[in-house]
C-alpha positions in Angstrom: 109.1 -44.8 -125.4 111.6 -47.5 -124.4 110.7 -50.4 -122.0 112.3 -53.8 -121.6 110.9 -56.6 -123.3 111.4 -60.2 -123.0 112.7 -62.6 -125.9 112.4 -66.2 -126.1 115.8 -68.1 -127.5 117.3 -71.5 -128.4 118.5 -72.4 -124.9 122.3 -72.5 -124.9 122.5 -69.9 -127.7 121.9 -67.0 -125.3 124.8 -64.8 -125.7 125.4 -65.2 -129.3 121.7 -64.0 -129.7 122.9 -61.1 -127.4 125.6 -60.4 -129.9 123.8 -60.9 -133.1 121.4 -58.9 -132.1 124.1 -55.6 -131.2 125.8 -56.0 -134.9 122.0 -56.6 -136.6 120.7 -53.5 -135.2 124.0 -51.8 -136.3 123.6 -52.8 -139.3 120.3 -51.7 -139.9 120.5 -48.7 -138.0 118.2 -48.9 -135.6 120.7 -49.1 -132.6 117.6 -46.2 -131.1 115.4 -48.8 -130.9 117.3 -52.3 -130.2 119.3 -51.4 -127.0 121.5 -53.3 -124.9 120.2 -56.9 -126.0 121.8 -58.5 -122.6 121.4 -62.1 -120.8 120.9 -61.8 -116.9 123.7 -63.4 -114.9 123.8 -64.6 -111.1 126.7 -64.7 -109.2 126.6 -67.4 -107.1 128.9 -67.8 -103.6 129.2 -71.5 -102.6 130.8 -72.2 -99.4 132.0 -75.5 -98.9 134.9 -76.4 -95.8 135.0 -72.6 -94.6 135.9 -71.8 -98.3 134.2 -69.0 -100.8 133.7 -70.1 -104.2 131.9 -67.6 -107.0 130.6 -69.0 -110.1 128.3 -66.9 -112.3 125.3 -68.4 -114.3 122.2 -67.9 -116.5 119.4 -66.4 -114.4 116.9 -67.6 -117.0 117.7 -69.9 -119.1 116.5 -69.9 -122.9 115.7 -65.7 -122.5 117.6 -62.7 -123.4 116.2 -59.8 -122.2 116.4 -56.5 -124.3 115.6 -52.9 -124.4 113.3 -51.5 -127.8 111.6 -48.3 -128.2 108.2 -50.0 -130.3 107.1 -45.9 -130.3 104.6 -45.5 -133.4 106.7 -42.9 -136.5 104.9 -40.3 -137.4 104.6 -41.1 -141.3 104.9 -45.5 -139.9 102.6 -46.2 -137.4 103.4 -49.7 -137.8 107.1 -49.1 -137.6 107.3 -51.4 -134.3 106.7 -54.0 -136.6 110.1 -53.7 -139.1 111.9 -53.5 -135.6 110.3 -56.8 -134.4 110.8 -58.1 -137.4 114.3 -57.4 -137.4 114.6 -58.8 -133.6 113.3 -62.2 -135.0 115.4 -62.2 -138.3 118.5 -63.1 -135.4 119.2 -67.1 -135.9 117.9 -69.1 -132.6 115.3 -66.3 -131.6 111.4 -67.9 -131.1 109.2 -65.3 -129.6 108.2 -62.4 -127.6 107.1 -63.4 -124.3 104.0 -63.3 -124.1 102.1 -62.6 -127.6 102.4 -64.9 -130.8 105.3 -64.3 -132.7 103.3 -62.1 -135.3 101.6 -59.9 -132.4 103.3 -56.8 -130.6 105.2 -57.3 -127.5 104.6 -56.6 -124.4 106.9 -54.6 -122.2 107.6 -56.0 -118.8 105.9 -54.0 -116.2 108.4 -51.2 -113.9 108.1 -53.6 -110.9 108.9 -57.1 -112.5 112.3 -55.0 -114.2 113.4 -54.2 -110.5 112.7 -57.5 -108.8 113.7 -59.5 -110.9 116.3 -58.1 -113.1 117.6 -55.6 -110.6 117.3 -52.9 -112.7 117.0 -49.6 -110.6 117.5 -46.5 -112.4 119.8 -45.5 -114.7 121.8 -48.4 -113.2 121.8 -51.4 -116.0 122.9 -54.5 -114.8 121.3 -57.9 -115.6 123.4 -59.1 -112.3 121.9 -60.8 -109.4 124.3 -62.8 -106.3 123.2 -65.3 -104.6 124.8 -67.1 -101.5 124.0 -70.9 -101.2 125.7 -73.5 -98.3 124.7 -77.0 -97.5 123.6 -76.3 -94.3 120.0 -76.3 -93.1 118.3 -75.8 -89.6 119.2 -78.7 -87.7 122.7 -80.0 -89.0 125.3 -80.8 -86.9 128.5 -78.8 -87.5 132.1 -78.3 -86.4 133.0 -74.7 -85.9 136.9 -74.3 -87.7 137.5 -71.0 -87.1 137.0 -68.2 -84.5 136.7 -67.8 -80.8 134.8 -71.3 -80.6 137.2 -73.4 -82.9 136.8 -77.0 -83.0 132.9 -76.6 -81.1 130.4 -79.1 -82.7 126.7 -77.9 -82.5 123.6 -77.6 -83.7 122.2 -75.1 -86.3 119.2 -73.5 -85.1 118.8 -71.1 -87.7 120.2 -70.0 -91.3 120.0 -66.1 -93.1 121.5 -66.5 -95.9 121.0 -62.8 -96.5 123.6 -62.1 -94.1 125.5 -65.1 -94.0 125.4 -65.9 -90.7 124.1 -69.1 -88.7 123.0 -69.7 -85.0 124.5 -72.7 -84.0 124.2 -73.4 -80.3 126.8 -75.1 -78.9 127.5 -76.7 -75.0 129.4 -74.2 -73.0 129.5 -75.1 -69.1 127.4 -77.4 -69.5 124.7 -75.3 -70.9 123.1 -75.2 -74.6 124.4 -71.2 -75.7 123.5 -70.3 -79.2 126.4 -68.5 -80.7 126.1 -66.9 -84.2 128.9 -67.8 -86.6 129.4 -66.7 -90.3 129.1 -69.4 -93.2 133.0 -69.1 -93.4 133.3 -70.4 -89.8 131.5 -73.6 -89.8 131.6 -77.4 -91.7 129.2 -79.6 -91.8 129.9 -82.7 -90.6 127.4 -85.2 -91.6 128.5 -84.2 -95.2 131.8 -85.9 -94.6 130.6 -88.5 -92.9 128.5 -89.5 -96.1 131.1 -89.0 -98.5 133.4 -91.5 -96.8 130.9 -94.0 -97.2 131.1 -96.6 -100.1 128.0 -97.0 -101.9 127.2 -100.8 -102.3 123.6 -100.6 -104.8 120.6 -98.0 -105.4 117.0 -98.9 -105.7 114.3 -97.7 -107.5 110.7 -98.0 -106.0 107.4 -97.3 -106.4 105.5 -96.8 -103.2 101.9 -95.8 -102.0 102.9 -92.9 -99.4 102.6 -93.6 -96.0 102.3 -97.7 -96.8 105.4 -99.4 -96.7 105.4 -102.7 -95.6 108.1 -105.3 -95.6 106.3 -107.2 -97.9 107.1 -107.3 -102.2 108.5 -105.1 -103.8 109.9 -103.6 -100.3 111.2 -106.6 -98.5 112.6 -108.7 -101.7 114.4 -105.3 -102.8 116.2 -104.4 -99.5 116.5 -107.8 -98.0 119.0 -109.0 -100.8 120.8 -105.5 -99.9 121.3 -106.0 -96.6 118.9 -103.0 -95.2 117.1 -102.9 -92.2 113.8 -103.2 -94.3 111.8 -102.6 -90.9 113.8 -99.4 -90.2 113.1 -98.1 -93.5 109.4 -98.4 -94.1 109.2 -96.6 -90.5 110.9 -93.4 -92.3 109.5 -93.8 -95.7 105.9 -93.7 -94.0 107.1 -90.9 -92.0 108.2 -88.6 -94.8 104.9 -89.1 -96.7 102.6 -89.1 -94.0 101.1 -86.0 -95.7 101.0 -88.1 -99.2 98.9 -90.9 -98.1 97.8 -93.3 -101.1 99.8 -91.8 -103.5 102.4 -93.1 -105.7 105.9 -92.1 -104.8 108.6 -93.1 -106.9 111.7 -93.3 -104.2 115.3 -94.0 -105.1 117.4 -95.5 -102.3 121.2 -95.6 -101.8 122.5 -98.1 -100.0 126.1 -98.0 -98.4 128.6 -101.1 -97.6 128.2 -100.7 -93.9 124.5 -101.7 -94.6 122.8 -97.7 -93.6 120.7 -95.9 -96.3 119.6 -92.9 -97.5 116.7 -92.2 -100.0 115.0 -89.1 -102.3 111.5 -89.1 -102.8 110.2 -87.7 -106.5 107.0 -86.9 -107.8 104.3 -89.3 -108.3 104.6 -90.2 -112.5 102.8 -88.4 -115.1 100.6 -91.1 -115.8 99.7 -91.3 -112.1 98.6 -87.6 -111.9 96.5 -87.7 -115.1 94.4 -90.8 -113.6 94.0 -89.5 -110.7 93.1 -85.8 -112.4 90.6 -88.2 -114.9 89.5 -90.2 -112.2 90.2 -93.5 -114.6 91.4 -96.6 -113.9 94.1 -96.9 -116.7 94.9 -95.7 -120.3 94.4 -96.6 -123.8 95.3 -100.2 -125.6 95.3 -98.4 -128.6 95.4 -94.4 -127.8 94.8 -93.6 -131.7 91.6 -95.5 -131.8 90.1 -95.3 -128.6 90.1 -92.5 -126.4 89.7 -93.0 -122.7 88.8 -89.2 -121.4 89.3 -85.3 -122.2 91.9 -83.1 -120.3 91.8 -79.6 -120.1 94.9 -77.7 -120.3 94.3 -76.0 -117.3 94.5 -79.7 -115.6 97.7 -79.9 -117.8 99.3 -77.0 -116.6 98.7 -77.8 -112.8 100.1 -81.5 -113.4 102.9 -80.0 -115.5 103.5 -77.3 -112.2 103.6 -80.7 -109.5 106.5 -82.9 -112.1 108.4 -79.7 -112.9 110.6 -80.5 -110.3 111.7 -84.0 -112.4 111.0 -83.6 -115.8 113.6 -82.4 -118.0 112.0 -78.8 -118.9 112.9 -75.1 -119.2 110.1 -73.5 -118.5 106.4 -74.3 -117.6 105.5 -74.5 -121.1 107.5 -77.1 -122.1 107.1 -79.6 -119.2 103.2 -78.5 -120.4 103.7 -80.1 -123.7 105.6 -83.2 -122.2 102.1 -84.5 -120.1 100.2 -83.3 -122.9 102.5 -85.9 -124.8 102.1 -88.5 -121.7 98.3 -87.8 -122.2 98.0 -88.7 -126.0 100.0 -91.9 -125.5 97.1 -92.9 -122.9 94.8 -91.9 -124.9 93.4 -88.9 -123.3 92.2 -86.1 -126.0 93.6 -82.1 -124.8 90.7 -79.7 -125.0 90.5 -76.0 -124.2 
């Protein structure tokens, strides 16, 4: 029986894995039971200035998906394993997905090949196209093409299914929301930033919702030039909701003096005192241990930093806190 199965690669080494695995199963002929070894793409349509731009790109990076009939021979019933074994013999392949690399895989279930390959049918292709613009709920924006050319307004709302925005707009003197395609609006603020010269970024460590002028805030921005009162108002504002914890924040600051700043996650160590409840690592993390983490506790810290660490998939931004742990001195358990 064939189903679609999952495979584990050398990230960057995708297609050539595709490849060796067509010529390999050719040359062991078992092209019935290695099929179509593919790598899922995404188109994706940028829109920038009224303009359409497709690129493709890996939907999942490090995998190559692949279709296998593991069906038991009638004089082999372990014959599923000389065509894993043949799978794995391909240079930069790791694993099934799911199973050690010595177990049988599993198939990926009828529902997960749909969704999120967009497989239906007899219809085959790893293709996905996605539709992305720099406009959110909110922006304001200058209409350049249609019936209300040269309008600035407002987004109100943003389906990127359709490609089409509400942006409401002064007509007569009254606030009429007029729905536009992506193609037929700009954002303006975006232009308005790029035309800016930046003059020096900062990197901080704040407790959420408690900026104050005082060090590190004040000595930082003062020398700057930036209205240090202004921005501890908006820092406290955006992490209202992250009260006492720490924030790393990285501010740009322009010539004319205005600012703009990104909020990250609170740092690794952070996270695994605050999951511990401990007041600070290890002087010597070989010797003396400080606490016991589970990996559960790992993986939910590892879920909260994915966003900033520098990491594939969940399992490897797993094994970079359980690395952050060790050099604290925190022991891993089950």
């Amino acid at each position: 029986m064939k189903n679609f199965y999952v495979l584990k690669v050398t990230t960057g080494f995708e297609y050539e894995v595709a490849e060796n695995l067509k010529k390999i199963a050719k040359l062991y002929n078992v092209e019935d039971y290695i099929i179509n070894p593919m790598v899922a793409e995404e188109t994706v349509v940028k829109i920038q200035r009224g303009k359409r731009k497709e690129t493709k790109r890996k939907c999942y990076p490090g995998y190559v998906i692949l279709e296998m009939d593991l069906s038991d021979e009638p004089d082999d019933p372990n014959y599923w394993k000389k065509i894993v074994k043949i799978v794995l013999s391909a240079p930069n392949t790791v694993s099934f997905v799911g199973v050690k690399r010595i177990d049988k895989p599993v198939p990926m279930k009828k529902s997960e090949v749909e969704n999120l390959l967009g497989i239906s049918g007899e219809k085959k292709e790893l293709k996905k196209k996605f539709t992305t613009i720099d406009i959110e709920e909110n922006d304001n924006v200058l209409i350049i093409d249609g019936a209300f050319k040269n309008f600035e307004g407002l987004v109100k709302a943003v389906d990127v299914d359709k490609e089409k925005v509400v942006v409401e707009i002064d007509i007569f003197g009254r606030k009429t929301p007029v729905e536009l395609l992506f193609s037929q609006i700009e954002k303006k603020i975006k232009e308005w930033k790029m035309a800016k010269e930046i003059k020096q970024i900062v990197k901080l460590q704040l407790v959420g919702g408690s900026a104050t002028p005082a060090p590190p805030v004040g000595p930082a921005l003062g020398q700057a030039g930036v209205n240090i009162q202004q921005f501890c108002q908006a820092f406290n504002a955006k992490t209202a909701n992250r009260k006492g914890e720490v924030i790393p924040c990285i501010i740009t600051v322009y010539k004319d003096k205005t600012f703009d700043f990104v909020l990250k996650t609170s740092p690794a160590t952070y996270l695994i005192k605050q999951t511990l409840k401990i007041e600070s690592g290890s002087g010597e993390p070989n010797k003396k241990k400080v606490g016991k983490i589970t990996k559960a506790q790992l993986k939910e810290i590892a879920e909260k930093k994915m966003a900033d660490l520098n990491a594939n998939d969940i399992e490897a931004a797993i094994r970079i806190i359980a690395g952050s742990c060790r050099s604290m001195g925190v022991e891993v358990v089950d």
